[in-house]
C-alpha positions as CSV (number, residue, x, y, z in Angstrom):
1,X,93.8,98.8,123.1
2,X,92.3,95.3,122.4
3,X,94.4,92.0,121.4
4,X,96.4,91.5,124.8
5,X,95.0,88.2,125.3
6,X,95.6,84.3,123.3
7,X,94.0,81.2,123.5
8,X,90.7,79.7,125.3
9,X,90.7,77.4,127.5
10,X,94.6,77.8,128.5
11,X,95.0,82.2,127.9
12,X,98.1,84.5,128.0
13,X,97.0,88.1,128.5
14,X,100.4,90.4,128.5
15,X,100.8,94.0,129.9
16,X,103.6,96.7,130.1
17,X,105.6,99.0,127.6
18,X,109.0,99.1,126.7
19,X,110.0,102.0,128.5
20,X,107.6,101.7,131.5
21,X,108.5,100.4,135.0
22,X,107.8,96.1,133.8
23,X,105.6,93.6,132.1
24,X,103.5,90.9,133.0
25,X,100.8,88.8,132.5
26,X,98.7,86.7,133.6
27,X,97.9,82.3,132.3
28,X,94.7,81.5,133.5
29,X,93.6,78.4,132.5
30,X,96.9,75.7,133.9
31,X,95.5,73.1,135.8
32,X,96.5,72.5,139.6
33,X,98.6,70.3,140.7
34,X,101.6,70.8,137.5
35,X,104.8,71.2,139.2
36,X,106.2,74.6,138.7
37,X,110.2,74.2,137.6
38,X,111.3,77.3,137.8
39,X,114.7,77.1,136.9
40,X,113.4,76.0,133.7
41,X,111.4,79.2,133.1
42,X,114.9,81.1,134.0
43,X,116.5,79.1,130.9
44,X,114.0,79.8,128.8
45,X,114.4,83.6,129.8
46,X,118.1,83.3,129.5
47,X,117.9,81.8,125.9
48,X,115.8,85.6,125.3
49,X,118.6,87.3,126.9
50,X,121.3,89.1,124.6
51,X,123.9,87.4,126.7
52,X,126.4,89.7,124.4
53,X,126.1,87.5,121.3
54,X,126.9,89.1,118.2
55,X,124.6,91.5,116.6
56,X,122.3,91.5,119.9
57,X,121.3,95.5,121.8
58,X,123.4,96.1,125.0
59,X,120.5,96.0,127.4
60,X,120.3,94.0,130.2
61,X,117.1,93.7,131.4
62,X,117.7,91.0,135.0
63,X,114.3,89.5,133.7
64,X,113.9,88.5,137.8
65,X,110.3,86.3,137.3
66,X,108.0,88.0,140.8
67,X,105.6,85.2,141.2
68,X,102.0,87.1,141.9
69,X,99.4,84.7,142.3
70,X,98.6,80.9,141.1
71,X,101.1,79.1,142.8
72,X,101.5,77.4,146.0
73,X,104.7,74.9,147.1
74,X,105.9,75.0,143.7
75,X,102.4,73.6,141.9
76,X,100.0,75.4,140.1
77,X,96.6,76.3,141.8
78,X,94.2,76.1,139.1
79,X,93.9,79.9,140.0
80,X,95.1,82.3,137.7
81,X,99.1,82.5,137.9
82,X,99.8,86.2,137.9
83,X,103.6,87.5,137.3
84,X,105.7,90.4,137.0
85,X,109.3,91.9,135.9
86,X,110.4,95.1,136.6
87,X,112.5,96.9,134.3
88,X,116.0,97.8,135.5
89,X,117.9,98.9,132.8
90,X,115.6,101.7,131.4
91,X,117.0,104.6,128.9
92,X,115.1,107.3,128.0
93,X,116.8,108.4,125.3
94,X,116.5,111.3,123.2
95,X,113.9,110.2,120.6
96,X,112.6,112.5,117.9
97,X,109.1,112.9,118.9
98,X,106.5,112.6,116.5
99,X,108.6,111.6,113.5
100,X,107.8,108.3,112.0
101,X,109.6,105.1,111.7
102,X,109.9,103.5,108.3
103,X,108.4,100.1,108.3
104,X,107.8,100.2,111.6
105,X,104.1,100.4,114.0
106,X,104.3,104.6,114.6
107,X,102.4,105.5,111.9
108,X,99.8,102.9,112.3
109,X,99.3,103.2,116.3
110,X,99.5,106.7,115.8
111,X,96.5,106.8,113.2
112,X,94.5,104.2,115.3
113,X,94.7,105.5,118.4
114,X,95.7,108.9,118.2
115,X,98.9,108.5,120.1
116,X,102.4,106.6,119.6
117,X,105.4,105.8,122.7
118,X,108.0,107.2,121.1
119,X,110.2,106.4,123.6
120,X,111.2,102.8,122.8
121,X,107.7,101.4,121.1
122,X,105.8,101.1,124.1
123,X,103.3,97.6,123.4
124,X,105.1,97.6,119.8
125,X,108.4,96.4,121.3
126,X,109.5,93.0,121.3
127,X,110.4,94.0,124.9
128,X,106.8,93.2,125.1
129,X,107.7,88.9,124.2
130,X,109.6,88.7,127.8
131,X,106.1,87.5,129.2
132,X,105.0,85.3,126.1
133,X,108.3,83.0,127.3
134,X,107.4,83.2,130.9
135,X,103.6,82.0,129.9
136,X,104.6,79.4,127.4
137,X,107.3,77.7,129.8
138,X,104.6,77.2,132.0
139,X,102.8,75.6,128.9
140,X,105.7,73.9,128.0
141,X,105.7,72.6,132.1
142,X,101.8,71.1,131.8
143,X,103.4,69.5,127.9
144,X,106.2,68.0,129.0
145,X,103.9,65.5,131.7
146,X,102.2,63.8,128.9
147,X,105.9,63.7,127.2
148,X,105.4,66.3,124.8
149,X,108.5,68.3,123.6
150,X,109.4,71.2,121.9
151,X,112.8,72.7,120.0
152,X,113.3,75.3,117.9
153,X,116.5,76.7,116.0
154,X,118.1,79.3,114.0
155,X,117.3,78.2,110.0
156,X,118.8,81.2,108.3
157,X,120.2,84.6,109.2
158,X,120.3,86.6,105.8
159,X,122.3,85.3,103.3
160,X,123.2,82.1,105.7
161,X,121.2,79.1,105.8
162,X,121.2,75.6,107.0
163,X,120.8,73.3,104.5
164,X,119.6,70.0,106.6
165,X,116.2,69.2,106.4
166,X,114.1,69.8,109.4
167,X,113.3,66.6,110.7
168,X,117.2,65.7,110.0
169,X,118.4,67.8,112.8
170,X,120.8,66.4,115.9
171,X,118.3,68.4,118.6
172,X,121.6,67.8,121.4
173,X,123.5,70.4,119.0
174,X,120.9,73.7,119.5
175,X,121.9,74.6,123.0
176,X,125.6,74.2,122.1
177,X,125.8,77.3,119.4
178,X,125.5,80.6,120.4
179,X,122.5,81.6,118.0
180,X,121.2,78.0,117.9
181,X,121.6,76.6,115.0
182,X,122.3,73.0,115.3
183,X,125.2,72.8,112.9
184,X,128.6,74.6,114.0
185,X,129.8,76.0,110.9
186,X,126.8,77.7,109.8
187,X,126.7,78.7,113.2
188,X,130.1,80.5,112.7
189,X,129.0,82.3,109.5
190,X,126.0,83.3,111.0
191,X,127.7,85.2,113.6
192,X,130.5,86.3,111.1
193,X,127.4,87.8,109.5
194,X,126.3,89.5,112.4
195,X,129.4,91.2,113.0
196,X,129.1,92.9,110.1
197,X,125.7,94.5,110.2
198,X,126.7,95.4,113.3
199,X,129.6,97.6,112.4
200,X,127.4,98.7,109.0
201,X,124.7,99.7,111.4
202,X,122.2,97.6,109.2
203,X,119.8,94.7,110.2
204,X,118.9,91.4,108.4
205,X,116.1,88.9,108.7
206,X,116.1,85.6,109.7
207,X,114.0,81.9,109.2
208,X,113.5,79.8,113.0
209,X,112.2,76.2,112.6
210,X,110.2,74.5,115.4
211,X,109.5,70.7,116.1
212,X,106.7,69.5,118.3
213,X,107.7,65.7,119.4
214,X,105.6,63.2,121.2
215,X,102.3,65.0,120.0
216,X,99.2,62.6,119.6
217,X,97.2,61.9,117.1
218,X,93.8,64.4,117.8
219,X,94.3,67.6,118.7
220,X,92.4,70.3,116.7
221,X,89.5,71.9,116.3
222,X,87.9,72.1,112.7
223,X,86.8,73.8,110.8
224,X,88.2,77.6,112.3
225,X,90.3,76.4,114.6
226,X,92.6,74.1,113.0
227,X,96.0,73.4,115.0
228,X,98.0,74.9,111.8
229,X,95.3,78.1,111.9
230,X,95.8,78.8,115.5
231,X,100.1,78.3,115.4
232,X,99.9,80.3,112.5
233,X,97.8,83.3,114.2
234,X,100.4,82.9,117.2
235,X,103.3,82.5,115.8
236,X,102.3,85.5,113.1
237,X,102.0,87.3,116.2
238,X,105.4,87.5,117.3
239,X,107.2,91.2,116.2
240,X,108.7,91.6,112.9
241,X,107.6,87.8,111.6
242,X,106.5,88.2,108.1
243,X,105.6,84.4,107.0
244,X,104.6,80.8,108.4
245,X,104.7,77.3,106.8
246,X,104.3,73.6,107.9
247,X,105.1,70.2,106.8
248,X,106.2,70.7,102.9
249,X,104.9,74.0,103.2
250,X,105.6,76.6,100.0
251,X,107.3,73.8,98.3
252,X,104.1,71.9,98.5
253,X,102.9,73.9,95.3
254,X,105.4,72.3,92.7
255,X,104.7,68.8,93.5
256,X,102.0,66.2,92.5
257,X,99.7,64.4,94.6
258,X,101.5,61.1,94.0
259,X,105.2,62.7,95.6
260,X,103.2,64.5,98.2
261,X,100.5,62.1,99.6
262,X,102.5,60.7,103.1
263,X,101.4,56.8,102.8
264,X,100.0,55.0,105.6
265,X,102.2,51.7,107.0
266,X,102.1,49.5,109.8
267,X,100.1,51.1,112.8
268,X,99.1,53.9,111.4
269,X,101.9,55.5,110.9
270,X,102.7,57.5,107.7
271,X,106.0,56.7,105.5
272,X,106.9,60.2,104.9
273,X,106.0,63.9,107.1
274,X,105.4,66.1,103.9
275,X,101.6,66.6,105.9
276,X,104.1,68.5,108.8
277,X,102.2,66.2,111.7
278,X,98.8,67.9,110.7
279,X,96.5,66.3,108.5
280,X,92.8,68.5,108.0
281,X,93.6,70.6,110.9
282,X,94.1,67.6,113.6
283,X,97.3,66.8,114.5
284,X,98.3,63.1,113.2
285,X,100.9,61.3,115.9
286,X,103.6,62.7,113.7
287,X,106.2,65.0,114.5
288,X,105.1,68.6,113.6
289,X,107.3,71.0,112.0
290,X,107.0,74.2,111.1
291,X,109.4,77.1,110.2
292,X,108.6,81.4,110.8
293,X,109.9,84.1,108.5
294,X,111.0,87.0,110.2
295,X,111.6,90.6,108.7
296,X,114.8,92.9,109.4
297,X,114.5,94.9,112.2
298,X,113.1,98.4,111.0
299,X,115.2,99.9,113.8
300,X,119.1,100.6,112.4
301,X,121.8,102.5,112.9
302,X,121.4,104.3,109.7
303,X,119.4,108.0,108.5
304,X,116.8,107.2,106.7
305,X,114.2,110.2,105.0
306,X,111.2,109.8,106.7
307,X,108.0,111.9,107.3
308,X,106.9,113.6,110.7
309,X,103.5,113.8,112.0
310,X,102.7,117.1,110.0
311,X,104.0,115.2,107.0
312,X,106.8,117.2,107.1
313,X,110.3,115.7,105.4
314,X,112.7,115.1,107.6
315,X,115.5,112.7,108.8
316,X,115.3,109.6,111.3
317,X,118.4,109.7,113.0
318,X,120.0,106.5,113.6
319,X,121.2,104.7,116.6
320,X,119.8,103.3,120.0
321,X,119.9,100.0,121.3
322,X,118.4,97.5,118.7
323,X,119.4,93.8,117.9
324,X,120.3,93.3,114.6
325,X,118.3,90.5,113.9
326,X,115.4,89.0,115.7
327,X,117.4,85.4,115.9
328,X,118.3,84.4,117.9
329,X,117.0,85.9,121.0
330,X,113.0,84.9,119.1
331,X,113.9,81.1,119.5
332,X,112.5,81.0,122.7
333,X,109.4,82.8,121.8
334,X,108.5,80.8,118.9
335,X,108.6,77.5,121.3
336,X,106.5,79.7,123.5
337,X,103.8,80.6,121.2
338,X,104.2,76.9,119.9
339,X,103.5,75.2,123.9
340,X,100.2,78.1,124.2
341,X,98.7,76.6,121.2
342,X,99.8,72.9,121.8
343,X,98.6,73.4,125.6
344,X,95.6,74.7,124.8
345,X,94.6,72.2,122.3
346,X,95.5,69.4,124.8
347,X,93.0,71.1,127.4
348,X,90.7,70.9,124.5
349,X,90.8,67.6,123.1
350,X,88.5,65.1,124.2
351,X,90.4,62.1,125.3
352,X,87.7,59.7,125.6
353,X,87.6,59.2,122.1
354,X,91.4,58.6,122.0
């Protein structure tokens, strides 16, 4: 199975299966000497965590970060920093073997390669995004020294959406609400929302917004490897996400060139952010925004008809431990995938030419 590995000059290659004994990786590519915060990386793991909010599986994986390799007196080597968590809370459940999942990777890694984990997805888990937060933390570590930051936050859950613009947002106010979303009443809703799929043994999907502060104005690599291409390839990588924009994004098609253009003012800064911090594929000095679509999760509480792999009608049987929605436990991997991409591009821009 190809695909385990991102970026290149600053690359996350992942390993383990949902049901197996851990996962890992390994980020080869972080330069020595960045200071290696480690209670940071367990916040970042925390924010993953279900930490029993509503709508969220009951497993409670300790997430305990085993440092392997790369790191010596809390700095980075330059080697490649090797990690691992073992799995602790591992139930293998009765599945029914060999019948597929609507909407979901079994019948797909099953034609491919012959074979599916039925027990819990195997690579097709999100359990599988544990060591994308643990990689882009440490990205987020080599980012924040040149004073580069980044936030995301819950947009929508289902019917339930905040309405303030993205670059609007009081960034203090994410941390404070249980399924971070910067504003406390939708907040509430969201989780009222929750509740309820929960009890109807349903799922819903869900919008998370990201903003990249402090970015300069350079980094990208036309003509393939524009900064929006490669966040969009990483972000589009993340389980269950279904759709990326930047800047004005969708919107962008009903407008005219003279509402859209962002104007230049004094020192070269632009009047308006419709562009999303990105102008031909290089980022501009302007904040970059950018919101992910993400698709209920296939896995419900509910029969559903399905097909087995005679293709043979049968039934699914519900149940198991699922979320009900990726939010907000895939806030901290879209700010992951976001730092890999920003932190590669900063190891990749040429800063003579600044």
């Amino acid at each position: 199975m190809a695909g385990n590995t991102i970026g290149k000059l600053l690359t996350l290659t992942s390993f383990g299966e949902s049901r197996g004994d851990g996962a890992g990786g390994v980020l080869d590519g972080l330069p020595a000497g960045i200071p290696i915060d480690i209670a940071f990386i367990n916040s970042q793991l925390q924010k993953r965590r279900p930490a029993s909010r509503p709508g969220s599986t009951p497993r409670e994986e300790s997430d305990e970060v085993r440092w392997l390799s790369g790191i010596r007196e809390g700095r980075s080597t330059g080697a490649p920093i090797a990690f691992w968590m073992a799995h602790t809370d591992v139930r293998h459940e009765a599945r029914q073997e060999g019948v597929l999942r609507p909407s979901h990777a079994s019948y797909t890694y099953w034609r491919k390669y012959g074979a599916f984990d039925y027990d819990g997805g195997g690579r097709a888990s999100a359990r599988e995004t544990v060591v994308r937060v643990v990689g882009g933390s440490l990205a987020q570590l080599l980012l924040r020294q040149q004073s580069i930051h980044i936030h995301a936050f819950t947009r929508q859950i289902g019917p339930v959406a905040l309405l303030q613009p993205t670059l609007e947002i009081n960034i203090e106010n994410i941390a404070k609400n249980s399924l971070f979303c910067p504003d406390e009443e939708t907040n509430r809703r969201m989780e009222d929302y929750l509740r309820q799929l929960r009890a109807e043994g349903d799922s819903t999907g869900a919008a998370v917004s990201c903003l990249v502060q402090g970015l300069p104005c350079g980094l990208g690599e036309p003509v393939y490897d524009k900064l929006q291409a490669d966040l969009a390839k990483a972000l589009m990588s993340i389980n269950a996400a279904k759709g990326f924009e930047y800047g004005s994004g969708f919107q962008s098609v009903a407008k005219r060139g003279s509402e859209l253009n962002d104007l230049f003012t004094t020192g070269f800064r632009t009047k308006t952010n419709f562009s999303g911090g990105i102008q031909g594929g290089i980022s501009n000095g302007e904040t970059v925004y950018l919101t992910v679509a993400f698709k209920p999760i296939p896995s419900i509480g509910k029969d559903q008809e399905s097909l087995n792999e005679k293709g043979e009608a049968c039934i699914l049987k519900g149940g198991g431990r699922n979320d009900c929605c990726v939010a907000p436990r895939v806030v901290p991997v879209v700010e992951a995938m976001t730092a890999l991409v920003m932190a590669d591009h900063w190891l990749r821009w040429d800063r003579s030419k600044k």
